[in-house]
N, C-alpha and C positions, 0 to 999 in steps of 0.2 A: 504494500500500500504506500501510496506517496505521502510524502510525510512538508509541509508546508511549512517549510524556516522562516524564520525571519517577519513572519504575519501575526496580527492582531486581528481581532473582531472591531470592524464597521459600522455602526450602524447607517441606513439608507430611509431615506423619506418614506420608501415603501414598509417599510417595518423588517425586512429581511437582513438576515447577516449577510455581509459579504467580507472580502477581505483587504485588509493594505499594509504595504507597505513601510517600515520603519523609516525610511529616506525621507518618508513629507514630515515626521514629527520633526527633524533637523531642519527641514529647508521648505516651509510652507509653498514656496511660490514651483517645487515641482508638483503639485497637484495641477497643474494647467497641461501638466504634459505624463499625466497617470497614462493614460494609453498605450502610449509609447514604454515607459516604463514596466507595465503590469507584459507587456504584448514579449520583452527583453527577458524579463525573468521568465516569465512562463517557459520562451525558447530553452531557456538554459535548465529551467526542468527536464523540459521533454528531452535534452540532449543526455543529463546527465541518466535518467530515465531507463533511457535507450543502452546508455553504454551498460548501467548495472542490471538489465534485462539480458545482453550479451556476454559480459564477460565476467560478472558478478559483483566487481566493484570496479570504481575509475581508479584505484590501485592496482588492480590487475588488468586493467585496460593501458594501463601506462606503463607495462613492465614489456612492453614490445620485443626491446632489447633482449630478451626471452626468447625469442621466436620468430627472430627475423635478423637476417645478415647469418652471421658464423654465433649458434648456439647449439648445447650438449640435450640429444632429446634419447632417453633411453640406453645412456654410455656411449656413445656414439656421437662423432662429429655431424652436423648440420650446417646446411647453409639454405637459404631462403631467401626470394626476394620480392620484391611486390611491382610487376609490370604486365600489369593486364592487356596491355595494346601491342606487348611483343608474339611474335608467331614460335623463336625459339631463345632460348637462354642455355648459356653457358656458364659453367665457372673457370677460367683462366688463371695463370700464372705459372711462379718458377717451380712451384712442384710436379706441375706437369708438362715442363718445358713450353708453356702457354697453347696447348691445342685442347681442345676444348671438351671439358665433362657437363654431358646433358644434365640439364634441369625437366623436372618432370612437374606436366598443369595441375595445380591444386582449383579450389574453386574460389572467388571470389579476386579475381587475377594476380593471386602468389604461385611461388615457380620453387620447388623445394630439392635439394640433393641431399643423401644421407653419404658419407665419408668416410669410410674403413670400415676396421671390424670396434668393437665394443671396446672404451678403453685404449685406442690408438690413434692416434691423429697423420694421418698423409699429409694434413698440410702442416709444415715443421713453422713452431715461430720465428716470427720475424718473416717470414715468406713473403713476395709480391704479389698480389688480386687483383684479380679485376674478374667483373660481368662482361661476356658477348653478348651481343642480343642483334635476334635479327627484327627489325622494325616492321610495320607495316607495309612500306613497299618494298619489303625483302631483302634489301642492303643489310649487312654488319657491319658494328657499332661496338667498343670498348668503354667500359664504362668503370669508373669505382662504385666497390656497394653503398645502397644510399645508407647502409648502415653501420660502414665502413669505422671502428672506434681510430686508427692511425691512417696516415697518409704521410707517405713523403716523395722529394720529387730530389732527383742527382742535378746536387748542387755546382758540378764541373761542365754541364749541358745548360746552356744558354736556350732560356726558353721552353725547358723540357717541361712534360707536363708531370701532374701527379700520379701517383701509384697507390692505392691500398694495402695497406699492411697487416697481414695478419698477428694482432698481437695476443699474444697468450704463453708470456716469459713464464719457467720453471717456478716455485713456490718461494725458493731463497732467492730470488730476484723480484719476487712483487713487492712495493711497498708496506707493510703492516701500520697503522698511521695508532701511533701511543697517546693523543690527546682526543679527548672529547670534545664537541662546538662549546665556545663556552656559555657558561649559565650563571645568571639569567641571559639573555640578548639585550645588547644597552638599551634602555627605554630612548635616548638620544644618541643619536650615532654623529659620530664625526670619522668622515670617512676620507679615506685617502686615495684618491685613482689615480692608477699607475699602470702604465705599459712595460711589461716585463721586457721584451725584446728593445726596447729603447731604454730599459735604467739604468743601463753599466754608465759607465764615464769615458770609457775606451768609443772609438766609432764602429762598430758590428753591433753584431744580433746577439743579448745577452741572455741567457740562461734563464729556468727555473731555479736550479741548485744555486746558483749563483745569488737572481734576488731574493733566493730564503735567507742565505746567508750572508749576504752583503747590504741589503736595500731594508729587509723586515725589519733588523734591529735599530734604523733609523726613524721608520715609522714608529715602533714603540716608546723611542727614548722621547719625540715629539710628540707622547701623548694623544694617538690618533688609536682610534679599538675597532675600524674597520678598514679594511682596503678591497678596493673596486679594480677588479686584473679585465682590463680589457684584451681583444684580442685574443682569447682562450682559443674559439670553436677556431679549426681551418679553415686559412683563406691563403689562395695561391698569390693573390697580391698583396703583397706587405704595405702598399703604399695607402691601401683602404684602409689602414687603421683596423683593419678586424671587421668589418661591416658587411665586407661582402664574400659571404660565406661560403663555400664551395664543399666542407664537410661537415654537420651540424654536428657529429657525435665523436668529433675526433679534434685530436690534444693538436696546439698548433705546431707545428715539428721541427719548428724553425730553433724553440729554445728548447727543447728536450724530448722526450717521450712521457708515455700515460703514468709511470712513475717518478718521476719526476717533480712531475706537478702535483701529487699527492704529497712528495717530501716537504714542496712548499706550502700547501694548504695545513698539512699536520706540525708544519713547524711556527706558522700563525697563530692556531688556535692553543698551542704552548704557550703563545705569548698573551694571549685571553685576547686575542685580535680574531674579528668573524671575518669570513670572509665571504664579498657579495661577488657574482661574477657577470661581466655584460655578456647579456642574453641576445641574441639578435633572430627574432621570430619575425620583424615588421617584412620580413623578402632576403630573397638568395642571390647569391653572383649568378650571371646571363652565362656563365663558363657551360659549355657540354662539357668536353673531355675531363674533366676533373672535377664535374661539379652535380648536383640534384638533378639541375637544367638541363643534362643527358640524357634525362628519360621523358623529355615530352619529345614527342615524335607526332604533333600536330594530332594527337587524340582528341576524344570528347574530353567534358571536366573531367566526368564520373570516375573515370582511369587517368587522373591526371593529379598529379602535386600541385599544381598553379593553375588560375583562373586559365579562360581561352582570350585569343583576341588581345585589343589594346587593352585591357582592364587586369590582364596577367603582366605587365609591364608598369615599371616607375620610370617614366621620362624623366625625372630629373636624378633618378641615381640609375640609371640606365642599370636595371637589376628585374628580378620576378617578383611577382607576387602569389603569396599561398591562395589556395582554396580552403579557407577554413570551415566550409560546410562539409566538406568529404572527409566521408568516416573514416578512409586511411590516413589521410593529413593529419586530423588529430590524432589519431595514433601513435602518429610519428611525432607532432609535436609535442603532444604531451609524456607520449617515452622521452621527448630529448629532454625536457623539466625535470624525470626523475631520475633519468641515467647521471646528469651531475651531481644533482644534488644525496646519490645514494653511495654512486662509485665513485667520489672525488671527495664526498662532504662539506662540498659551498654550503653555503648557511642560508644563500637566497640569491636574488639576481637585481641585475638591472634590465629593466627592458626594454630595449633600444627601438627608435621610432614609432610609440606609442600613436601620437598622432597619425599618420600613414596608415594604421589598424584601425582608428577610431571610423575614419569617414571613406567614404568614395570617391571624394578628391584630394584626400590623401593629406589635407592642407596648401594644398598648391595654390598660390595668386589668393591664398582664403586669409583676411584677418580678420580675428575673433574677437568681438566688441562685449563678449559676455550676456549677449543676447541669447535667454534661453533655447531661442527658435535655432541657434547656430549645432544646439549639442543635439534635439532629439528631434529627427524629423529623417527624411528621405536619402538625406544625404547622408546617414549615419549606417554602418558599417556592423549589422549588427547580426552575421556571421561572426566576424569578428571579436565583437564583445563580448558574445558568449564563448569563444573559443577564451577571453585571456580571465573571464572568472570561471572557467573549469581549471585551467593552469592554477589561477590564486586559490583554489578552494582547493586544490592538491600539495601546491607550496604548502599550506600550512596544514593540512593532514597531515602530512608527510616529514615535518622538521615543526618542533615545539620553538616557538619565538622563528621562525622562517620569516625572510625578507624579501619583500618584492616594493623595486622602487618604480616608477613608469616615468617616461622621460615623453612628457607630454607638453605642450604648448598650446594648446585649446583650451586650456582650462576647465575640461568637461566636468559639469558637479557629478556628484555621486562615485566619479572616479578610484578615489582613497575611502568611500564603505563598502562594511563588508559586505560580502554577496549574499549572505543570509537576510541582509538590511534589504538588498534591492538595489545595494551597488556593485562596482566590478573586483573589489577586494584589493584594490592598493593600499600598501600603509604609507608609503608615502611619492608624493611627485616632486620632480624639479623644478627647481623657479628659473624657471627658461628666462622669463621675460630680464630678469634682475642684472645676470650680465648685460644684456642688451643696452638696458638700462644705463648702467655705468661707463660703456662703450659713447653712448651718445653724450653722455657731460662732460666729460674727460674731451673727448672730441670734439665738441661742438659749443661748450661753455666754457667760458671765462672763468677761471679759480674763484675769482670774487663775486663772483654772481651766482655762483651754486645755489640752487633754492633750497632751504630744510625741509619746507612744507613738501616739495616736491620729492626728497628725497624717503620721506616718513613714508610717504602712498603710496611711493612704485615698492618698498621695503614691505611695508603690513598689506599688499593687494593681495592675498589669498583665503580661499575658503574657509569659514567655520569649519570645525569639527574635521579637517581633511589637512593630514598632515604634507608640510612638503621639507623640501633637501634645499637651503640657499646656498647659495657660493656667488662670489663676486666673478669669476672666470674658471673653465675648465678646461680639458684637452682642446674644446671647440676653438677656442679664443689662442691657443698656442701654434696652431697649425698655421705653414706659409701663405702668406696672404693679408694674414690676421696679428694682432700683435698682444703681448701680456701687458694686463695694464701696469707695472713695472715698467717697462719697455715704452708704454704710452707718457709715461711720468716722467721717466729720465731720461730719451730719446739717447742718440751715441755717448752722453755723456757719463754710461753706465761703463764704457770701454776705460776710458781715462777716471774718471773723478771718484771710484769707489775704494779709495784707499783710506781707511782709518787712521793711519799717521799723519794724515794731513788735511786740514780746515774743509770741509765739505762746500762746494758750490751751493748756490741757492737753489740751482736745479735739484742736484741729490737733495740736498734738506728738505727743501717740500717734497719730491718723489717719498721718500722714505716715511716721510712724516704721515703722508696722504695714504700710502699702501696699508699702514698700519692701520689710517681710520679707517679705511673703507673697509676690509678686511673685517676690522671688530666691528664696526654699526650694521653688516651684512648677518652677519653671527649674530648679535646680538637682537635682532628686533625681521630678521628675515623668514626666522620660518623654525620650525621644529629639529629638523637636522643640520650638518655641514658635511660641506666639501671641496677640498681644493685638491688640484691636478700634481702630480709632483714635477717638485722644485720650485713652485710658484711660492710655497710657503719661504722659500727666499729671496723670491723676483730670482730667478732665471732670467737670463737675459737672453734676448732672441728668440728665437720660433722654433718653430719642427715642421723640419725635411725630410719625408722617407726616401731612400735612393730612389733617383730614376732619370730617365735619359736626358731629361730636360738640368740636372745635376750635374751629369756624370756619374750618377747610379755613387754618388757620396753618401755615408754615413756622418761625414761630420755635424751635421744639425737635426742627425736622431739618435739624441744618448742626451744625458744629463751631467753638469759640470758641477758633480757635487765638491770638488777640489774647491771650488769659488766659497760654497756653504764651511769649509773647513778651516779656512781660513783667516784666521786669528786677524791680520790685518785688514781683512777685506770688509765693507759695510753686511756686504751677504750675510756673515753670522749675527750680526743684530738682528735681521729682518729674522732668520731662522729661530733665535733665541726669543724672540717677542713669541712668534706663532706659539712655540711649545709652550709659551707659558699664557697664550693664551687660551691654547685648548685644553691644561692641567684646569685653570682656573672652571671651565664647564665641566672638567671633571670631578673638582673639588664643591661647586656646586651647583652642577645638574642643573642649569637654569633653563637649557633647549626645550628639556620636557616639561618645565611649570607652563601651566595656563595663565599664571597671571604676566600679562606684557601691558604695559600703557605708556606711551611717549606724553609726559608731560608739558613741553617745552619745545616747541622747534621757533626759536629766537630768530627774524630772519635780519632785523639790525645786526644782534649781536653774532651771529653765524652760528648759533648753542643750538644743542639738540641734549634734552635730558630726557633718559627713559629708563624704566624698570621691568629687571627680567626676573623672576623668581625673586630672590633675596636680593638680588644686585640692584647698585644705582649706576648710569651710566652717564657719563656726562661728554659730550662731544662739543668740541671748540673748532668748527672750521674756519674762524677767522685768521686771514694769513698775517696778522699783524698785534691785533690787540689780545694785550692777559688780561684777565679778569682775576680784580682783589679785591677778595669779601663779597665775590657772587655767589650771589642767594638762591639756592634750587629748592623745589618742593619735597617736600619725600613722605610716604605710606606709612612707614613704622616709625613708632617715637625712637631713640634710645642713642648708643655711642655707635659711630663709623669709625671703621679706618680702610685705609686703600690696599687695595687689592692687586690692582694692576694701574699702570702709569706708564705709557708708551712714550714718556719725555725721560724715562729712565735711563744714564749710563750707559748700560749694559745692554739699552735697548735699541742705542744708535741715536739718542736722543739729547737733550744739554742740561738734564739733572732741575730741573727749574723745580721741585717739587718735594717737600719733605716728606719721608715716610714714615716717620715714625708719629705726628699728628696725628693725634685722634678729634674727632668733628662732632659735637653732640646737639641735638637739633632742637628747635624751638618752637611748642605748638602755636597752631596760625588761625586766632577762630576768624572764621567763616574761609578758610583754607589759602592756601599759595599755590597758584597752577593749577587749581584743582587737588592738591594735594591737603593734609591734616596739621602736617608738620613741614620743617622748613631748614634749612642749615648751608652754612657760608664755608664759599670752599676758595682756593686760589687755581683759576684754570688759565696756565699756557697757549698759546695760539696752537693751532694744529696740532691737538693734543686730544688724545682718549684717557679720563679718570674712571677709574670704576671703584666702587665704595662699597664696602660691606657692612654689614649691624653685627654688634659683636654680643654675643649673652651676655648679660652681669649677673 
């Protein structure tokens, strides 16, 4: 019997029960668009319905990787594959000097071979695969399996394509992983995304083992408790950053093998660091020979991974797109959710081009004014939606505190509840808009004209009750073309003028000064989570380059100069040493995850911006000129302050303006200051961030 989550009793003018909802007690004004809504879950019944009518549960629906590519059915090797529009299939490779072992038709167009005797494997690990398959009009075709877990391509062969690897190393070669995820899961995540193939500091393609052991211990000592590995699934072009997928179930091979990356994830959660991983479900590389896209051979959907026609194509990533209505597709994608997160132990994902999945037009030429009519209507994509809250409602089946972040910029309400409510089950989204945001002031406005009011709006513009991830810049903003704002701030002057021995230009001093605020007032009043790209936590300088012809096929501007971060003389280590003790300071008090946020103050004479996060007072001074003595802020709780953090610190790259050992005791204010109870006089620096804490007596 179906069992109705997330519903209440209705009453209806007729007197009959009906049901609704939990989404309209949060956000009244989607009762204008219940149809849509009730029409979205219902699909996502009937879907989930379906699968535990079939397979018994969406757990066993999602264990594919079971029973399709190279699995053991009855002690015996197997191999399986699902191409309903071929007339004949083969299995190739080097155990069979590559001529070809028939596949025999199963029903529902999977293609099965059973492999030795009981207990013995013919195809020896590490071995080369591939699929024949003869197509519809009869031609032969080499393909990797779509379920292929490894692929590599011989890196001496300019151009060569990829190969499928049979991997299933001896017992003293798999990784055994000695740490559990850790527990609880941060209620607030400050997370750190990093390209593992770009973090060494040398110019190549760095390791897994490598940033376990060279890169993770840096995130830790910088007090960050998640890190975001992009670029995991395979992709034959490295220049895509990871996006355009060509093996969805397979380690990228560039920086190690499937053990590998397990050494690094179990040496993470050692360090009580989770680990999320970008997921890329939004579409596939256009690649045949190495890639998904091999097996459309101009079928109907029904026998097809990708839509037909233009509507199976992303014009502007010139890439495929799924068919999320076809029962195989979610099979497959919803195996590829739990193949990570079971055989790897990611803690959760990010899910890259949410927007793309939401609508029909993908967001192309579309911008979203937050008109309800914009999220639920025709153009909404709602295949889709149900395909990513069957994913969310397994994420978190399947991993206790599991993470799923959507990297959306539509703003879609209901997004971040959960699917039981009548939403798609994110915890949280990115504030896309927020870099954008700071790209255009830095850009386009005068230091001295910076609005507060303006910058408070574009900071708190997001949904009640719907968490999201701020950051001031991410990998987006690092790639060539584009510049960090570091880089925006101090233009060349970051080559010459970053020497600590010597009197800083007024370019660095305001760069430095400004990286710190923006930085902290993004943290601090942006959103529930963080996240910076690495190195940015110490202004990196410059961009990122992946090799390619338009280069020279250089590595020198895809790696990371953390020598610059190490460096005792260089300003880099202040900007490093601030971060880390700014992101201690949210872990010493958890202010990401208090509900209580209120900007008291956004001063636009005086360029002040005062706001409170959990227990914290924040005090921001964009004025590039005047300190303020014996200025009077509002504050919530009576009792003693002292300071916290102070970004005109010493030690912070800063010119000490500021006593620390002060304590600030406040004055009640009847009928309030700022809207605030109490009140108390601080001394604030030009370009400067104070944060004050209440100490018990």
């Amino acid at each position: 019997m179906l069992r109705w989550i997330g519903l209440v009793p209705r009453a209806t003018p007729g007197g009959e029960g009906s049901e609704k909802l939990k989404v309209y007690d949060i956000d009244p004004m989607l009762g204008k668009f219940e149809d849509h809504l009730e029409y979205r879950y219902r699909r996502y019944l009937e879907q989930l319905r379906a699968i535990e009518e079939s397979d018994g549960s969406l757990e066993a629906f999602s264990s594919g990787y079971d029973r399709m590519g190279f699995f053991v059915e009855g002690g015996k090797l197997a191999y399986r594959e699902w191409a309903p529009a071929a007339q004949q299939v083969q299995l190739i490779g080097d155990f069979n000097d590559w001529s070809g072992w028939d596949l025999e038709r199963e029903a529902f167009g999977t293609w099965k071979l059973i492999l030795g005797d009981e207990g013995e494997s013919p195809v020896p690990h590490g071995s080369r695969v591939k699929v024949r398959i003869q197509t519809p009009h009869g031609n032969w075709v080499d393909r990797i399996p779509a379920w292929i877990t490894y692929a590599t391509v011989d890196a001496n062969t300019f151009g060569a394509a990829y190969d499928g690897v049979f991997w299933n190393p001896p017992e003293s070669a798999r990784h055994e992983f000695q740490n559990a995820r850790p527990k609880p899961t941060p209620s607030a995540l400050r997370i750190y995304e990093a390209h593992v193939g770009m973090s060494g500091q040398e110019p190549r393609v760095s390791t897994y083992k490598e940033f376990a052991d060279d890169i993770l211990p840096r995130i830790k000592a910088s007090n960050y408790n998640a890190v975001q590995l992009m670029a995991i699934q395979e992709h034959s072009y490295y220049a895509s950053f990871g996006y355009h997928v060509t093996n969805a179930f397979a380690v990228s091979s560039r920086s190690g093998n499937p053990e590998d990356l397990k050494y690094l994830i179990d040496k993470a959660h050692g360090m009580g660091i989770v680990v999320i991983m970008d997921l890329v479900h939004s579409h596939a590389s256009n690649n045949s020979n190495d890639g998904l896209n091999g097996f459309d051979f101009g079928q109907k959907e029904d026998d097809n991974y990708f839509l037909s026609g233009e509507a199976g194509y992303h014009q502007q990533w010139d890439s495929r797109l799924f068919n999320y209505r076809n029962w195989e597709v979610l099979r497959y994608l919803l195996s590829n959710v739990r193949w990570w997160l079971e055989e790897y132990n990611f803690d959760g994902f990010r899910f890259d081009g949410v927007t793309s999945m939401l609508y029909h037009h993908h967001g192309i030429n579309t911008g979203f004014s937050g008109n309800y009519e914009e999220y639920f209507g025709l153009s909404t994509n709602v295949d889709a939606v149900v395909y990513l809250m069957l994913a969310n409602k397994l994420i978190h089946d399947l991993v206790d505190g599991g993470i799923s972040v959507a990297e959306d910029v539509s703003g879609m309400p209901t997004l971040c509840r959960e699917v039981g409510e009548g939403g798609v089950g994110f915890d949280y989204r990115l504030a896309m808009g927020v870099p954008d945001k700071w790209i255009q002031i830095i850009k386009h406005v005068p230091f001295e004209d910076w609005s507060m009011g303006d910058l408070v709006s574009a900071l708190c513009n997001r949904r009640y009750s719907e968490k999201t991830i701020s950051y001031s810049e991410s990998h987006d903003q690092s790639i060539v073309g584009d510049q960090t704002i570091a880089f925006r701030l101090m233009g060349a002057e970051m080559y010459t003028g970053m020497s600590a021995l010597e009197e800083a230009s007024e370019v660095i001093e305001r760069g430095i000064a400004l990286h710190k605020m923006i930085r902290t007032i993004t943290m601090a009043i942006g959103g529930e989570g963080w996240l910076n790209f690495m190195g940015n936590e110490f202004g990196h300088p410059e961009w990122i380059d992946f090799p390619r012809e338009g280069n020279g096929w250089s590595y020198d501007k895809c790696r990371r100069r953390w020598d610059l971060a190490d460096a005792t003389h260089l300003r880099y280590k202040s900007l490093l040493d601030f971060d880390a003790a700014l992101e201690k300071l949210e872990e010493d008090f958890r202010f990401l995850c208090s509900p209580h946020q209120l900007v008291s103050e956004a001063n636009e004479a005086k360029k002040v911006i005062v706001a409170e996060r959990g227990a914290l007072v924040f005090v921001f001074n964009f004025h590039w000129r005047e300190a303020y003595e014996g200025h009077k802020i509002g504050v919530g709780m009576p009792g003693k302050y002292t300071l916290a953090l102070d970004s005109d610190a010493d030690n912070f790259g800063g010119r000490g303006r500021v006593y620390h050992d002060a304590e600030y005791f406040t004055t009640p204010e009847e009928g309030g200051f700022n809207g605030r109870p109490c009140s108390m006089q601080i001394y604030s620096p030009p370009r400067t961030v104070l944060v004050f804490s209440r100490v018990d007596e």
